[in-house]
C-alpha positions as CSV (number, residue, x, y, z in Angstrom):
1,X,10.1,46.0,-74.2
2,X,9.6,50.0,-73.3
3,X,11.0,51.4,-70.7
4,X,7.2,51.9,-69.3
5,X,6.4,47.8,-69.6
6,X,9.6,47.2,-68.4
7,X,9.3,49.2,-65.2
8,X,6.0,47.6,-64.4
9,X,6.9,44.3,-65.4
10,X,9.7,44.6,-62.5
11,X,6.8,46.4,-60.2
12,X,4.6,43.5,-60.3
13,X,7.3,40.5,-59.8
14,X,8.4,42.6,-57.0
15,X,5.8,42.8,-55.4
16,X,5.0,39.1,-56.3
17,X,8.3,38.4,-54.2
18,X,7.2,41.1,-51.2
19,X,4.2,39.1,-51.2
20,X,5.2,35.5,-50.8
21,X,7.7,36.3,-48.1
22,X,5.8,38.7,-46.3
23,X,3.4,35.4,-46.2
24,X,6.0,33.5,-44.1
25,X,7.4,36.1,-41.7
26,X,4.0,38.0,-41.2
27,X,2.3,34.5,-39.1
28,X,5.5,33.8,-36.5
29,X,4.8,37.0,-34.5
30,X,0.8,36.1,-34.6
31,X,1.7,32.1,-33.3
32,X,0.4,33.7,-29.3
33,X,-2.8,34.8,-30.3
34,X,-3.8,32.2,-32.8
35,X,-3.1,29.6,-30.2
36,X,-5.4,31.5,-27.8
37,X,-7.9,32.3,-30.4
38,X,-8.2,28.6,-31.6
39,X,-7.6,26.9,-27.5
40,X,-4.5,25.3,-29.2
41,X,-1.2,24.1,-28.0
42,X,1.6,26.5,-29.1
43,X,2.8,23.1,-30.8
44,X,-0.2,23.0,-32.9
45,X,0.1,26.2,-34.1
46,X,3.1,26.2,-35.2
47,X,1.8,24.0,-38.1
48,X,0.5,27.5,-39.1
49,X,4.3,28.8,-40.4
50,X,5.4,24.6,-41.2
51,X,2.2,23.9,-43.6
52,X,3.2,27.2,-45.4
53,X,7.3,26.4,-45.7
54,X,6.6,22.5,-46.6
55,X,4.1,23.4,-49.3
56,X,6.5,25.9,-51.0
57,X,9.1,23.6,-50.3
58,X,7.8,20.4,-51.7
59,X,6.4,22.6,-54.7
60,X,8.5,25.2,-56.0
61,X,10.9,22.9,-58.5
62,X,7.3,21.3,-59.7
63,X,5.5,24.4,-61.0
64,X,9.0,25.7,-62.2
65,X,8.9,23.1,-64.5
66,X,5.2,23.0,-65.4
67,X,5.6,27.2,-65.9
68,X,8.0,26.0,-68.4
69,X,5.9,23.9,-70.3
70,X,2.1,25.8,-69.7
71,X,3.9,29.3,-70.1
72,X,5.3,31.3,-67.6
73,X,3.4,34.5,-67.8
74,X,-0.1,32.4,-67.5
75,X,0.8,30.2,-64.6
76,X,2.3,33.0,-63.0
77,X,-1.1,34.8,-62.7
78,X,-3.2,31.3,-61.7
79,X,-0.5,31.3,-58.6
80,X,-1.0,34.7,-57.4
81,X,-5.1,34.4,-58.4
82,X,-4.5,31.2,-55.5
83,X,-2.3,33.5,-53.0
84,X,-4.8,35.7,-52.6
85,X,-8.0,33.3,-52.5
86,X,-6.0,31.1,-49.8
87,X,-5.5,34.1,-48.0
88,X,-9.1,35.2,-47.6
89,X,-9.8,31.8,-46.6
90,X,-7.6,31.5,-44.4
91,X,-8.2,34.9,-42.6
92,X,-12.1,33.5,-42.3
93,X,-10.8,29.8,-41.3
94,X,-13.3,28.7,-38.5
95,X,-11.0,26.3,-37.1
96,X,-6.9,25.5,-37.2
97,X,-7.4,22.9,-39.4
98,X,-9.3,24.8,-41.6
99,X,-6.4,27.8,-41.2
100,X,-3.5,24.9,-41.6
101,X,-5.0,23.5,-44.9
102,X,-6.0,27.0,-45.9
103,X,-1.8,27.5,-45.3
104,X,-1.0,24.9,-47.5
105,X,-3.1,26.5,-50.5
106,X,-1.5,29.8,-49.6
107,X,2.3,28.4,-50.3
108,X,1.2,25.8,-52.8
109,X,0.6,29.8,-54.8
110,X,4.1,31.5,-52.9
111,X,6.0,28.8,-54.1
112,X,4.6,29.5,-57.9
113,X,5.1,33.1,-57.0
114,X,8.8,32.4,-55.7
115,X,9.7,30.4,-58.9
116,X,8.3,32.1,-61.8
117,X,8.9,35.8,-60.4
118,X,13.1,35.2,-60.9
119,X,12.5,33.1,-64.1
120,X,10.5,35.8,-65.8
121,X,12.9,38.2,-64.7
122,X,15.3,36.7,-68.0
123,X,11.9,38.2,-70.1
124,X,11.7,41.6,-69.2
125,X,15.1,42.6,-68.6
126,X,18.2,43.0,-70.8
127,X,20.7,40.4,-70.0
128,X,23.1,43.5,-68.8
129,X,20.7,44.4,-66.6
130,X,19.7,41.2,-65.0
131,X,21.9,42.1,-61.7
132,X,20.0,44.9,-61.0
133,X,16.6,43.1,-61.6
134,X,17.7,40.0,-59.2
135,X,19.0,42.8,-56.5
136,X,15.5,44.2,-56.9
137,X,14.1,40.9,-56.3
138,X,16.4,40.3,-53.2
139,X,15.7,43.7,-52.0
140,X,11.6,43.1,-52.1
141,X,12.5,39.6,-50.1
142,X,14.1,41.2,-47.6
143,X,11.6,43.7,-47.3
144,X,8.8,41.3,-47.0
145,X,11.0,39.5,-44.0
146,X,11.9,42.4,-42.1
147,X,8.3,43.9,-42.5
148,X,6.4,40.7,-41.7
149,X,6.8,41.4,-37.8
150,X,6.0,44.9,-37.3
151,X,3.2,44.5,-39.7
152,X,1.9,41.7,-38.0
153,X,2.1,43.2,-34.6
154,X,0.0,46.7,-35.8
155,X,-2.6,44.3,-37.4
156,X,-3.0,41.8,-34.3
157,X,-3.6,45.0,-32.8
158,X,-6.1,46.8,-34.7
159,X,-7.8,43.9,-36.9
160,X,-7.2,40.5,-34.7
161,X,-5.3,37.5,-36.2
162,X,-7.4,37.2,-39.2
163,X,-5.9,40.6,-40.4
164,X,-2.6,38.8,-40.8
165,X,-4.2,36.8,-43.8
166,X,-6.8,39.3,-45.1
167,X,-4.0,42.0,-45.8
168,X,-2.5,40.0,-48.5
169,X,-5.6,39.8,-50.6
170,X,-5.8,43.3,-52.0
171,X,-2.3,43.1,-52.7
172,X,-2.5,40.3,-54.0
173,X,-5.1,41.7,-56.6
174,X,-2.8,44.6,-57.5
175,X,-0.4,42.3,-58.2
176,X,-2.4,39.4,-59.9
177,X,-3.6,42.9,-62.3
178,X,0.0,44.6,-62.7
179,X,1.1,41.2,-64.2
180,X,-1.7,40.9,-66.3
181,X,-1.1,44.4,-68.0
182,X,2.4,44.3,-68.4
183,X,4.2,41.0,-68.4
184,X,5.1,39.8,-71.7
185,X,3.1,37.2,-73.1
186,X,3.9,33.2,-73.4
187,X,5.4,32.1,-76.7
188,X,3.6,29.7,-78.1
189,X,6.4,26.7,-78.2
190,X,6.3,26.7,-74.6
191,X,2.5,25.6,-74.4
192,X,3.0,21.7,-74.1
193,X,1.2,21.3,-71.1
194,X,0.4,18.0,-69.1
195,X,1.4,15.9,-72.0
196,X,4.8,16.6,-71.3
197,X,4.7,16.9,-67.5
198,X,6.8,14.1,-65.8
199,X,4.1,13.1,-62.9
200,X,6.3,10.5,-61.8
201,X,8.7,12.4,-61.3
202,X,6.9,15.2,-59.8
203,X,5.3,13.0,-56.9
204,X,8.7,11.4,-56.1
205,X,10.6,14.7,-55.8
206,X,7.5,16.0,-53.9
207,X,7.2,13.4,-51.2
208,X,11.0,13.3,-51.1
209,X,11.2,16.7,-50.0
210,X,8.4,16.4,-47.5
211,X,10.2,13.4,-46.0
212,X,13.1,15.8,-45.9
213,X,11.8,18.7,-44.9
214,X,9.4,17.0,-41.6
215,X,12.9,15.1,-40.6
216,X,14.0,18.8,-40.1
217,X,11.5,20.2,-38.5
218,X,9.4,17.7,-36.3
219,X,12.3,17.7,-34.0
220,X,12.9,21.5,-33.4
221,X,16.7,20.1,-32.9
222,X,16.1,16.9,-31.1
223,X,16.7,14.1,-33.7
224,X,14.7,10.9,-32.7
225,X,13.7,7.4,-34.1
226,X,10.9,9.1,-36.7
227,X,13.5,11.6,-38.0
228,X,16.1,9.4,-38.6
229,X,13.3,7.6,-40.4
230,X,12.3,10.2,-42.4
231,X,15.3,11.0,-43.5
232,X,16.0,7.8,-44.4
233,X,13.1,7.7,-46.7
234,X,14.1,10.9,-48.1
235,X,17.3,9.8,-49.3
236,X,15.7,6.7,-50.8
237,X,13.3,8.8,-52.4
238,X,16.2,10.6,-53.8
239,X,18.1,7.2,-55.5
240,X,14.6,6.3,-56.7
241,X,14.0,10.2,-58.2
242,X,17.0,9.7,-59.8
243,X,16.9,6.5,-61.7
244,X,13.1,7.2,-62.9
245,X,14.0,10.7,-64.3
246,X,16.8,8.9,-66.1
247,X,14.4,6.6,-67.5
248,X,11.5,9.2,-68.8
249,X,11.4,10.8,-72.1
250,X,10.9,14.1,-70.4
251,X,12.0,14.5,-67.4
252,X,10.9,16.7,-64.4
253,X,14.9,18.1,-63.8
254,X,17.6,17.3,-66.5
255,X,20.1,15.5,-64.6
256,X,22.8,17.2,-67.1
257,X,22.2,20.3,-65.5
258,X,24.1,19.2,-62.5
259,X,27.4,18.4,-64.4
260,X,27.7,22.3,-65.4
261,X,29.4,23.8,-62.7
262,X,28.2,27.2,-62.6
263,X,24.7,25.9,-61.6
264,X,25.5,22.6,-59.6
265,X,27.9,25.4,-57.3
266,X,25.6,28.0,-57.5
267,X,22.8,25.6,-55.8
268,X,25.3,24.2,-53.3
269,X,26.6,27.3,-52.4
270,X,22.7,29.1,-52.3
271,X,21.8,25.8,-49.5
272,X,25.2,26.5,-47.3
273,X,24.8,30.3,-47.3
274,X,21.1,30.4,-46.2
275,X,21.8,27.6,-43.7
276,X,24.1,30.2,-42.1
277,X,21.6,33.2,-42.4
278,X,19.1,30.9,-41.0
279,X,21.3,30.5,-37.9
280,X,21.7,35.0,-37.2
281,X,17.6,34.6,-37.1
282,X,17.6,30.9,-34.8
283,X,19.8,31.4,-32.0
284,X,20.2,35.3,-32.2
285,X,17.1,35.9,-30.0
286,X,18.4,33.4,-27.3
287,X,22.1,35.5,-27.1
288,X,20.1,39.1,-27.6
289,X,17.6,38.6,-24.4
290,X,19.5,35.7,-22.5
291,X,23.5,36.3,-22.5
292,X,22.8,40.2,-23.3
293,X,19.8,40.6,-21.3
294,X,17.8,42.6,-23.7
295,X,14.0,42.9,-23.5
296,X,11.9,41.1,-26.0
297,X,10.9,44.6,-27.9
298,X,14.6,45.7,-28.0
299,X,15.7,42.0,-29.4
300,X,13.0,42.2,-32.1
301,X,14.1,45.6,-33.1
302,X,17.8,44.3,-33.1
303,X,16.5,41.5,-35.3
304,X,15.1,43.6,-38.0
305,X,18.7,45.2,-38.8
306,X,19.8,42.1,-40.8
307,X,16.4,42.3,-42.7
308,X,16.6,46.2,-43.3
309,X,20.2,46.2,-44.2
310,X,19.6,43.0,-46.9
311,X,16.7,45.4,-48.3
312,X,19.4,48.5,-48.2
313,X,21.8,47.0,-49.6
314,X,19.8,44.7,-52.6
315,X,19.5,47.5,-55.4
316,X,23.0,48.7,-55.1
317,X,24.0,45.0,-54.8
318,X,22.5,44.2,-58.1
319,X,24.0,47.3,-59.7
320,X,27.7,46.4,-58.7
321,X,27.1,42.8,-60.0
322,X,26.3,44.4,-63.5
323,X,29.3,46.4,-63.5
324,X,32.1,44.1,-61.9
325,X,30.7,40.7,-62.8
326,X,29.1,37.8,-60.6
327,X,31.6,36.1,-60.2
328,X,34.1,38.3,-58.6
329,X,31.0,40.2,-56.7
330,X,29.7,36.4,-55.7
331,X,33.5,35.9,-54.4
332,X,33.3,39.3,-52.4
333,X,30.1,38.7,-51.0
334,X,30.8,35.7,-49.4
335,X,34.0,37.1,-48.1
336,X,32.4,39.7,-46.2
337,X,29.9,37.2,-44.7
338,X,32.9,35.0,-43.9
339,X,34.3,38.5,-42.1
340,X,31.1,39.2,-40.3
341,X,30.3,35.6,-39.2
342,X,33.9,34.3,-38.4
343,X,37.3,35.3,-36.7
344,X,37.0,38.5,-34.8
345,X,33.4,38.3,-35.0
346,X,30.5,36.4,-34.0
347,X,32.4,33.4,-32.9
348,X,34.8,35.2,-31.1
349,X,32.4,37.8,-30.5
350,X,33.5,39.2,-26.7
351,X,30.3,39.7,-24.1
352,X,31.8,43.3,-23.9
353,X,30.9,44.4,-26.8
354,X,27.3,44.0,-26.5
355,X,24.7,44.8,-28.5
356,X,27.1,46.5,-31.1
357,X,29.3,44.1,-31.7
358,X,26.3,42.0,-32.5
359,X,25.0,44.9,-34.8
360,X,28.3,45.2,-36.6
361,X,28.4,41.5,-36.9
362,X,25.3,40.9,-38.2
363,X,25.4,43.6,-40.3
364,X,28.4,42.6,-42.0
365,X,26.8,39.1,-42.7
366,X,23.4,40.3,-44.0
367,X,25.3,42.6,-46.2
368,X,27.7,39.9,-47.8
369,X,24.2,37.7,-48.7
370,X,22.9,40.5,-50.3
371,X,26.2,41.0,-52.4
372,X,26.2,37.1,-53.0
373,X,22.4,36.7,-53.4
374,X,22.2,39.4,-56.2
375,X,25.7,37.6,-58.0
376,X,24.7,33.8,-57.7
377,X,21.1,34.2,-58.8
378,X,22.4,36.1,-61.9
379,X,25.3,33.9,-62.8
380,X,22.8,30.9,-62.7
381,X,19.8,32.5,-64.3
382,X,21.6,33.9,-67.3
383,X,23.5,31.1,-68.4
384,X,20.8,28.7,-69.0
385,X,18.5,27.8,-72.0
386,X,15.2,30.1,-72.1
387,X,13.4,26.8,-71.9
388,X,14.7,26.0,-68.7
389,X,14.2,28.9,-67.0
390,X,11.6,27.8,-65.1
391,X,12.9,25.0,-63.3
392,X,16.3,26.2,-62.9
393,X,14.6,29.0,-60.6
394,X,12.9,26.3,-59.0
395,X,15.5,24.3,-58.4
396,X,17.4,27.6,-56.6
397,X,14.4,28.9,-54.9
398,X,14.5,24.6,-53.3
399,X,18.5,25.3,-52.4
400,X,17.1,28.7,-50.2
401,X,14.8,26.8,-48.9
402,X,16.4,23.5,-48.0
403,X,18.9,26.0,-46.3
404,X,16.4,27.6,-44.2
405,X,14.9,24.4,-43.1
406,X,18.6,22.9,-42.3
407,X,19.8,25.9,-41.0
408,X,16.8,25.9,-38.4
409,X,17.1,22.5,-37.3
410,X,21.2,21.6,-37.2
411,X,21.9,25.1,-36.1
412,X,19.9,25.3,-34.0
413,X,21.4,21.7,-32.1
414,X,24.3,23.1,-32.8
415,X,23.5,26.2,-30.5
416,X,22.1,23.8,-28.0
417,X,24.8,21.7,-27.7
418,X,27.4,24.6,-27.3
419,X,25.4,26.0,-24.8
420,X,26.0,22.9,-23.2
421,X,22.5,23.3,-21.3
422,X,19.2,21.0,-21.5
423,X,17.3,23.4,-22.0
424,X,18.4,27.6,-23.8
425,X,15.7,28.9,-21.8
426,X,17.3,28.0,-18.4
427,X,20.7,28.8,-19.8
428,X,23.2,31.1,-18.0
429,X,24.5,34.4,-20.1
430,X,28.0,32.9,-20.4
431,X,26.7,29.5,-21.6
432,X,24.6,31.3,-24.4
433,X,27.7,33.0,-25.4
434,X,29.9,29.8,-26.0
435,X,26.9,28.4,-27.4
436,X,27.0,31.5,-30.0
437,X,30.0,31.1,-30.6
438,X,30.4,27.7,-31.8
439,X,27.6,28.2,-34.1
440,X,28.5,30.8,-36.2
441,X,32.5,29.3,-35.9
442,X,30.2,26.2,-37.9
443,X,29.0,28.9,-40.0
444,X,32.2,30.0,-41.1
445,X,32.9,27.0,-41.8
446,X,30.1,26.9,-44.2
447,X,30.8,30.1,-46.0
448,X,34.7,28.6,-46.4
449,X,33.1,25.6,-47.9
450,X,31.3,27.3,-50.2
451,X,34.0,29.7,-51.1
452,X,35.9,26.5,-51.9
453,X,33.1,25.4,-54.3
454,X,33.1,29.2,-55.9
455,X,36.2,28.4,-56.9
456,X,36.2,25.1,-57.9
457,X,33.5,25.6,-60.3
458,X,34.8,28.7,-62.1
459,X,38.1,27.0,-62.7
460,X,36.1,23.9,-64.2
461,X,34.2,26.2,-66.2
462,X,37.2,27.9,-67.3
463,X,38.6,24.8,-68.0
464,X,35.4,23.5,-70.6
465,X,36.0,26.5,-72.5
466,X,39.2,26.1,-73.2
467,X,38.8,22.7,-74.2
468,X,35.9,23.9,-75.7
């Protein structure tokens, strides 16, 4: 490809990623006013953010898969064509089931978007220059994140609630038309369509995840009698996903896939890393405004550091994974997130120090996920068949996102139960502070886990080629 084609290729999958995260971070700050704008509970909104995060959830491995077998390219522009349609309708919803269902069109398209944007990356970049793309890619993520509330907020203002919605549909046209003119087109071989799409499979995985992800959520970090159900049916879904994909002549997800160490690690470590990033955006506004008594305006502006510094960092990121490797830069950024979240840091993290020890902390974190983001998502995307490019970004866009939900739920009752209090709300400053700091002590945790796996799978890899 030209320079030019690649350049907008890039543009327009960037802004494919700004898009479908800006459509999760852009409702939370506008949950108030839809709730007074609709006379609903602020528990009935909330399905407003949840309907968005299952549907991308439950979906994202499906279409990866299906993008694989319709074309990339082609599906690609049919999700964005249904971003922006579900967000004009749901910026003229007359009720909140109308906006909720609206919601669920919206991320059935953002989880297309998600998928297809990383896998098409491997199309219209150079393998040497794949870090750089997926820092890029991390970069626009972050920037759709850390934007999403300040956006929000100036829209609410200006527009009312249903400006939250309408804003993404002229982008969402400049994208759906940057694709179009400069994406490279779908190779014929690729065009099998629904003949070779494992349904079964498809509607297993899908209603396993759901199970998964509700178990998570319905709680908010109280686990009762239909969670543990839920969960329950989610791993039973799982054994069942399992034996009928080993039965089918093509399946949804190649079970081999998971024997090659780079990408069963890489998807492990992606869950356990988010989980913990999760955490910095659960439980920091409880420490920010109740141990450190900060205003709600100052917390959210503390808030958006880890966001801006994830979008500051991305493009260089990507640059030094190209140049050093991802494996070593992988190693490295999950060292520095162990360094910002562990000893001498956030779980240790003295009152004192106040809102810049958080800042340094968090900093340190956000940058080490940037570092690791960029690395992991390269080493797995560019060591896997062009084929299966599509469902391989699927299946790491689910590991994000089944880190998110996780991290939001068991962190959060992590938090809780440091805290030691019924309810965080009514929680004393140095109560919130031991509560902070057993959660990210679990989070260090995590990232030593998965510095464990880093290693474990390069020394198996290195250990199949020389057999090899």
């Amino acid at each position: 490809m030209k320079s030019q084609s690649i350049s907008g290729a890039l543009l327009s999958l960037s802004l494919s990623m700004l898009l479908s995260s800006l459509g999760t971070s852009i409702a939370n700050v506008g949950l108030p006013t839809l709730a007074d704008a609709f006379s609903a509970s602020f528990q009935a909104v909330q399905w407003v953010v949840l309907a968005y995060l299952l549907a991308v959830t439950a979906l994202i491995v499906s279409v990866g898969r299906f993008g694989d077998l319709l074309g990339r390219r082609r599906l690609l522009l049919m999700g964005i064509a249904l971003f922006s349609g579900a967000s004009v309708l749901c910026g003229l919803a007359p009720s909140l089931d109308w906006l909720i269902a609206a919601r669920v069109l919206q991320g059935a398209g953002a989880a297309i978007m998600m998928a297809l944007s990383m896998a098409l990356v491997g199309e219209a970049v150079a393998k040497d220059r794949m870090g750089s793309a997926m820092g890029l890619l991390g970069t626009m993520s972050a920037i759709g994140t850390s934007l999403g509330p300040t956006l929000g907020g100036w829209l609410i203002a200006h527009t009312g609630c249903q400006g939250l919605f309408l804003v993404n549909g002229p982008l969402g046209v400049l994208a759906l038309l940057l694709s179009y003119r400069f994406l490279p087109g779908d190779r014929g071989e690729r065009r099998a369509g629904w003949a070779s799409f494992d349904v079964r499979g498809t509607l297993l995985l899908v209603s396993t995840l759901l199970a998964y992800a509700l178990a998570m959520t319905l709680g908010r970090g109280h686990f009762g009698a239909l969670d543990a159900a839920l969960l329950l049916a989610a791993v039973f879904g799982l054994g069942l996903f399992v034996v009928v994909e080993r039965s089918v002549d093509s399946p949804l997800i190649q079970l081999s896939v998971f024997s090659h160490p780079r990408l069963s690690g890489g998807f492990a470590m992606s869950a356990l890393v988010t989980t913990v990033v999760m955490a910095s955006m659960v439980v920091g506004p409880f420490y920010l405004g109740g141990a450190l008594g900060l205003p709600m305006a100052s917390v959210g502006l503390v808030m958006s550091a880890g966001p801006l510094v994830a979008a500051l960092v991305g493009i260089p990121a990507g640059r030094w994974v190209d140049r050093f490797g991802a494996e070593r830069s992988s190693n490295l950024g999950l060292m520095v997130m162990l360094i910002g979240s562990g000893s001498g840091s956030l779980c240790l993290l003295p009152m004192q120090l106040g809102v810049i020890g958080y800042l340094a902390s968090l900093s340190a974190m956000t940058a080490g996920y940037a570092l690791f983001q960029a690395a992991n998502n390269t080493a797995v995307m560019s060591g896997i068949e062009a084929q299966q490019r599509g469902v391989i970004a699927g299946l790491l866009g689910l590991s994000r996102n089944l880190g998110l939900i996780t991290g939001a739920s068991a962190m959060g009752a992590v938090f809780a139960f440091g805290s030691a209090a019924g309810d965080v709300l009514q929680a004393q400053p140095q109560a919130l502070a031991q509560g902070m700091r057993l959660t990210f002590a679990v989070a260090a945790g995590l990232i030593v886990i998965a510095l464990i796996i880093d290693r474990i799978s390069r020394n198996v890899s290195r250990r199949s080629l020389a057999s090899y």
